[in-house]
BANUSE-835295 format. One line per field, with one value per residue (C-alpha): residue number from 1; x, y, z. Coordinates in pm, whole numbers, m for minus. Each point is the difference from the previous one (the first is absolute). Layout:
N
k	NUM  ...
u	X  ...
v	Y  ...
w	Z  ...
END
This chain:
182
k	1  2  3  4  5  6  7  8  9  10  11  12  13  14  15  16  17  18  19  20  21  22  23  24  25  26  27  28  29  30  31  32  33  34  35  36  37  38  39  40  41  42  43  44  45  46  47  48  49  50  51  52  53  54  55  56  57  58  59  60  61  62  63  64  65  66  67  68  69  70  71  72  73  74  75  76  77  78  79  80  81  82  83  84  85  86  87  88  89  90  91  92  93  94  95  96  97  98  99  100  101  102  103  104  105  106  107  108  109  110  111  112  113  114  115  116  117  118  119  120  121  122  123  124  125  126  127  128  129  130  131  132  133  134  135  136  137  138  139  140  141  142  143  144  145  146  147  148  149  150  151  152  153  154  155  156  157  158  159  160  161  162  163  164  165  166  167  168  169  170  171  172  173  174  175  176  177  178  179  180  181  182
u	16128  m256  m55  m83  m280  m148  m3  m151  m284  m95  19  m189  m289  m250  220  m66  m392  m8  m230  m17  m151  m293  m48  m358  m326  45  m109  m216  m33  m408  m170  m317  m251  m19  m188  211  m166  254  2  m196  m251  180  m31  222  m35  240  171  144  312  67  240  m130  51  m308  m142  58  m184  m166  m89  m411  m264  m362  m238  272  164  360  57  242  m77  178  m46  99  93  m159  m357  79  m251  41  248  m114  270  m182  296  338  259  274  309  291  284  272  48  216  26  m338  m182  m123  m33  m254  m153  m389  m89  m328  m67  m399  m163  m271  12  m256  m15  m149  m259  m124  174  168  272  134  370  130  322  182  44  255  299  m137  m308  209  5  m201  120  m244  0  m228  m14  176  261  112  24  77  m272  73  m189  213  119  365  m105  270  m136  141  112  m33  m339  m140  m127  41  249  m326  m281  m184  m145  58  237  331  m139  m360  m142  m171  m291  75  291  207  m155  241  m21  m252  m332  m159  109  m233  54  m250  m68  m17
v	2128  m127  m307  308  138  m363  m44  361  m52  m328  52  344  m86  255  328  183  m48  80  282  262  m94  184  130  45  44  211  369  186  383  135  294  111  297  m5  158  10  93  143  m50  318  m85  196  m98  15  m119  m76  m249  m304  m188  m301  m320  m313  m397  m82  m227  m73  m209  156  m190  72  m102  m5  m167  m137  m167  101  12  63  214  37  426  125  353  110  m129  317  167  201  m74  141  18  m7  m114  105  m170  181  m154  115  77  201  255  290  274  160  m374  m269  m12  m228  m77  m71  m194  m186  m293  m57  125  m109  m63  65  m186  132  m270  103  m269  133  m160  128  m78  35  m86  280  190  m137  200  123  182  228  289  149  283  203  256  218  388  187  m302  m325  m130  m322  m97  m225  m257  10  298  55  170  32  m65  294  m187  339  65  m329  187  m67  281  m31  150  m368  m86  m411  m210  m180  m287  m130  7  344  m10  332  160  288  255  5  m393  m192  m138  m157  30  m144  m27  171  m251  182
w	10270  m225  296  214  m191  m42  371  77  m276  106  404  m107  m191  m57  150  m285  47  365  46  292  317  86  303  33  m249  m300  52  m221  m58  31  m54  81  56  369  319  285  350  291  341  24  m252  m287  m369  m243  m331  m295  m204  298  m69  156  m35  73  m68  m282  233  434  279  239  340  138  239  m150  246  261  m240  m127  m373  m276  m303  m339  m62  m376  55  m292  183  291  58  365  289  325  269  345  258  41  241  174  m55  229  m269  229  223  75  254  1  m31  m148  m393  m118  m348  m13  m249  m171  216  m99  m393  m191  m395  m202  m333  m361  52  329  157  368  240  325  70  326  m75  m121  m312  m267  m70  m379  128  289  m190  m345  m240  m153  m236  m151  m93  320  m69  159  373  167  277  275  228  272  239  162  406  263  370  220  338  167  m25  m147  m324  m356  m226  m234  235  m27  292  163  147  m117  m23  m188  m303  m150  m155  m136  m290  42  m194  m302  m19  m237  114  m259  m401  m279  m341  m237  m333  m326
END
C-alpha cells in the first residue's frame, strides 16, 4: 500500500497545484452613468451595467492600413452601432427567422481617440442594463425579425430585403450609448 502512494506522488507531481483552466479573459463587472440613443432617436438615461474582460483587441483600418489596438474598458467613452447583419437563424411555417446583428461600430475613446471596426461586435457589449428612477431594463444591439414568405415582409413593419446589411436599428434597439464621466 504504502509502494502505491509513492508511485502516485511521484508519477503525479504537482496535482495538488493544478489550477483551473481558463477558458477565456477574466470578466469584470462596470457601472456607469450612461446615455443610450434608440433606433428611433430615444434617450434614456440611468445607471448602465455591463460585464466585460478589463482589457480586449480590437482589429482597425486608419489610412488603408489594418491595425490592432489594446482598448481598457474603463477608457469607453461612446460606442456607436451603425451596421447590422442579418443572420439567417431558422425558420418555421410562416418564414424565415433571422437575427440582425452589429456588423460595423465606431468607438470613441476618453481621449478623443476613434476606431471603426467592421468586424463585428464582441459578445460582452450585445446587450446593456440600465437603471434609473422608473427602474431597470436590458437594451439590446441586435433585433430578432421573421421574413414572411407570403408576402416578402418583415413581422416587425421594417422595411428591406432578407439579405444585406441595414444601416438602420429597429426602433427598440440601441444606436449609440456613451458614458457620462463624473
Amino acid at each position: 500500500m504504502l509502494l502505491a502512494v509513492i508511485l502516485f506522488v511521484t508519477l503525479a507531481p504537482g496535482l495538488a497545484e493544478e489550477k483551473p483552466q481558463k477558458d477565456g479573459p477574466e470578466m469584470r463587472d462596470y457601472s456607469a452613468r450612461a446615455e443610450i440613443t434608440l433606433g428611433d432617436d430615444r434617450t434614456v438615461s440611468g445607471k448602465s451595467k455591463f460585464t466585460a474582460p478589463e482589457t480586449f483587441i480590437f482589429q482597425h483600418n486608419r489610412e488603408g492600413v489594418q491595425y490592432e489596438k489594446t482598448i481598457h474598458a474603463k477608457d469607453v467613452r461612446a460606442l456607436h452601432f451603425q451596421k447590422w447583419e442579418p443572420i439567417k437563424v431558422g425558420e418555421n411555417k410562416q418564414g424565415d427567422i433571422y437575427r440582425f446583428q452589429v456588423s460595423s461600430f465606431r468607438i470613441e475613446l476618453k481621449d478623443g481617440y476613434t476606431m471603426q471596426v467592421n468586424n463585428g461586435l464582441p459578445s460582452f457589449w450585445q446587450s446593456f442594463f440600465l437603471e434609473n428612477d422608473n427602474g431597470r431594463v436590458r437594451f439590446f444591439t441586435y433585433w430578432m425579425d421573421l421574413y414572411k414568405r407570403e408576402d416578402g415582409s418583415w413581422f416587425t413593419g421594417m422595411e428591406g430585403p432578407a439579405s444585406g446589411v441595414r444601416s438602420f436599428p429597429h426602433k427598440d434597439v440601441i444606436q449609440k450609448i456613451e458614458f457620462k464621466v463624473d
